[in-house]
GUZATOR-523130 format. One record per residue: x, z, y of N, C-alpha, C in turn. Coordinates in pm, whole numbers, plus 50000, padded with zeros to 5 digits. Atoms other than C-alpha are relative to their C-alpha. Layout:
BEGIN
XZYXZYXZY ...
//
This chain:
BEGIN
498674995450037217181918182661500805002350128 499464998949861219521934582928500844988550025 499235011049920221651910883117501484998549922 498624998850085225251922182982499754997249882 500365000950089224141924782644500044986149949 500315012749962222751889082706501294992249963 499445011250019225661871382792501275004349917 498674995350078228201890482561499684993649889 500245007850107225991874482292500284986150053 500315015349931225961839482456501974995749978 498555001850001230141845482503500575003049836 500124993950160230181860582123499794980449970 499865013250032228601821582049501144988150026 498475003549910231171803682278501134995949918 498794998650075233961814282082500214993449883 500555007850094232591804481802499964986649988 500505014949943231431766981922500914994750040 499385005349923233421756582176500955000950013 498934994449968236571772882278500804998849847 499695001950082239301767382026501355009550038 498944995450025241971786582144499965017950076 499584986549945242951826982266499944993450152 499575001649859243951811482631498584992850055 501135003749960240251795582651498885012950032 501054984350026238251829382552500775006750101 499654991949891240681844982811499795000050092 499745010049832240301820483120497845006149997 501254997549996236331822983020499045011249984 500434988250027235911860882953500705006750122 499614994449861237961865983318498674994150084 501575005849942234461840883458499535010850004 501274999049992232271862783315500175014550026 499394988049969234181895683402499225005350115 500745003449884233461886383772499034997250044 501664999849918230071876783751499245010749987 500744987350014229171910283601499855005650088 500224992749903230401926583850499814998550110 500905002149855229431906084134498805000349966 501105001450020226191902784020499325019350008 500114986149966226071944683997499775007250139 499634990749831227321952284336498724991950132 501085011749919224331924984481498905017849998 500494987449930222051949784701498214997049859 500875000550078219471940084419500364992549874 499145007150119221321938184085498744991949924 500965006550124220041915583806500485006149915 499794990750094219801935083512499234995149866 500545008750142217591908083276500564981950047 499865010649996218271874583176498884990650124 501025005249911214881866383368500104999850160 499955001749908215901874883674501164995250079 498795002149953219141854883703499074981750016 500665012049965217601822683927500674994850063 499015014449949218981794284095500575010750159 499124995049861219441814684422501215011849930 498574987350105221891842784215500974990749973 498695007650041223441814184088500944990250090 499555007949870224081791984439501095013550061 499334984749906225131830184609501225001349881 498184990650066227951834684335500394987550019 498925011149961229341801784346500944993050111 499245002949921230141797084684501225008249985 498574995549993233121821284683500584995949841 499124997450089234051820884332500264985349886 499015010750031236791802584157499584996049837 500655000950136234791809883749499114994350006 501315006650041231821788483780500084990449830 499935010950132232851761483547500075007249850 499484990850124234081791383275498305003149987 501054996350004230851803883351498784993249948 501375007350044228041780283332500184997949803 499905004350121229041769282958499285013749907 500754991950092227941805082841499145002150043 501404998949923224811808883096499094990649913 501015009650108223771776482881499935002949882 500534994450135224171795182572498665013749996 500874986049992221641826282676498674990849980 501485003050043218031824482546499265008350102 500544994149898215771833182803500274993650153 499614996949830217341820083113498694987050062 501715005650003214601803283282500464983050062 499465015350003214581764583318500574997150084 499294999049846214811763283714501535005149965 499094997549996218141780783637500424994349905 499445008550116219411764083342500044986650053 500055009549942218721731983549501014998950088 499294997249888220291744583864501764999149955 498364999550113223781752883595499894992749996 500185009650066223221721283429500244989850116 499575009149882223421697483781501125002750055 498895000749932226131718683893501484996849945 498795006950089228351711183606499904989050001 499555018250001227591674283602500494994950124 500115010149857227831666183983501875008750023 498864995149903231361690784039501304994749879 498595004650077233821673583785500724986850079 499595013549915235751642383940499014994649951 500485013350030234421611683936501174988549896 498615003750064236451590083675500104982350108 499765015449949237871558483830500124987349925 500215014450086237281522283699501234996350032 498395003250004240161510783581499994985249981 500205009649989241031477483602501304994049899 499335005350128242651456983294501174990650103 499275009349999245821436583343499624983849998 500405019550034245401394183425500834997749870 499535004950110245871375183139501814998950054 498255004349965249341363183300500795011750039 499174985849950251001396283375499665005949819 500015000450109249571400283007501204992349896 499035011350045251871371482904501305007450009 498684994249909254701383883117500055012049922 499294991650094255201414982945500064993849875 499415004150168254761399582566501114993850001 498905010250008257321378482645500975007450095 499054988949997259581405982783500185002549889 499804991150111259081425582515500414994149907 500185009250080259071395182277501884998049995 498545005349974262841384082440500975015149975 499324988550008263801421882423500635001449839 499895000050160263001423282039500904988749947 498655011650078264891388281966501055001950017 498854997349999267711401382155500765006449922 499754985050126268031434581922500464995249910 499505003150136267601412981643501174991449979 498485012350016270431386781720501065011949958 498924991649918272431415381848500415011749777 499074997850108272291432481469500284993949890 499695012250123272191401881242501074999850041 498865008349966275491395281421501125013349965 499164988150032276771434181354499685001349857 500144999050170275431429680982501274990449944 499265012950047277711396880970501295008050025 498774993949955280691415081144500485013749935 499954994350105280311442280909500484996749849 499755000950108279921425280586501504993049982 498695009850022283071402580700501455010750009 498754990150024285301434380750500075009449904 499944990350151284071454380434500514988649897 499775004650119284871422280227501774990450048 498145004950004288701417880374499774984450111 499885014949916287791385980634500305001650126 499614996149860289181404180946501085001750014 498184995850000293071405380996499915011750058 499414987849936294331442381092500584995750149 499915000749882294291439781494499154990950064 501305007049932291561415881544499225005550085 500875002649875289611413281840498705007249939 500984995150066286651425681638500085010449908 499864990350154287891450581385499575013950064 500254989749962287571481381613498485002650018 501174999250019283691471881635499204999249841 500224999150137283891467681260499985016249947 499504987350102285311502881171498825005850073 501584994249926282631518781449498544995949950 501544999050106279571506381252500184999549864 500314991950150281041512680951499605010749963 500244985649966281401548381040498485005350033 501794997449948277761544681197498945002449848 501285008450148276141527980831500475017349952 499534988050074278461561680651499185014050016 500404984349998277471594380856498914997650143 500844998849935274691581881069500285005150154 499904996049860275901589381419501654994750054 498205002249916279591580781622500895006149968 498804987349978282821594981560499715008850082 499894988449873282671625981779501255010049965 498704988749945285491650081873499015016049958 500504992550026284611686781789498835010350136 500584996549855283371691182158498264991550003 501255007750030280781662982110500294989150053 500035013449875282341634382335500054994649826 499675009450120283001601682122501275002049938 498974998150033285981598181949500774985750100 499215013449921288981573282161499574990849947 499805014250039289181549181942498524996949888 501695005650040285121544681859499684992950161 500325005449836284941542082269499974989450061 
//
């Protein structure tokens, strides 16, 4: 089977398989754009799957920036011969990072945050058991008009009502929520 032909079926599969989006088939159909036509302009084109071998495939990779787009459909073509399917196949495993070993948290720095987080959460909860209490005591008349507390009363009443702060038509707060 000719060469183009070849890997238009192989990129035809691809699409299919692997690639899930328009911006994948684009990034990987610009690869194989470039290998056509480097592979053309070579003073002895390849023109079958058979004759695309590990040296064709070392000679395009040094300059070019599509290998990785590339190899994924080279491994879909039938025909390509093992030596080269090998040669692809090492150069995708050996050129990705390396992942780094990550190293878990000590138990005690383990601790140390739960018990942040732990003192964070009890704070919250004091903080609205004590605005539930200061609430229910100014919806049921137990706050004198000018109390020390009433202006934090009417501000989460307003909160429980329309879900957000007094605001001004600008968006600041309103004065007397502030």
């Amino acid at each position: 089977m000719p060469l183009r032909q070849a890997l238009v079926s192989a990129f035809a599969r691809c699409t299919r398989v692997r690639w899930t989006s328009a911006l994948s088939c684009r990034t990987h159909a610009n690869g194989l754009k470039l290998f056509l036509k480097e592979i053309a302009a070579r003073k002895h084109p390849v023109r079958r799957v058979g004759q695309l071998t590990p040296v064709v495939w070392e000679e395009w990779l040094a300059p070019s920036l599509g290998r990785r787009q590339l190899s994924s459909v080279l491994l879909e073509l039938d025909g390509l011969p093992p030596e080269t399917r090998y040669a692809v196949t090492m150069r995708r495993l050996g050129s990705g990072r390396r992942a780094r070993v990550k190293e878990g948290y000590s138990k005690e720095t383990v601790h140390q945050v739960r018990d942040a987080a732990a003192g964070a959460v009890r704070a919250a909860r004091l903080r609205i058991e004590g605005n539930s209490r200061l609430l229910e005591r100014w919806q049921s008349g137990g706050l004198d008009a000018g109390h020390v507390e009433e202006g934090w009363a009417r501000v989460l009443d307003f909160v429980i009502r329309h879900g957000d702060l007094p605001r001004q038509p600008c968006g600041r707060v309103r004065p007397w929520a502030a």
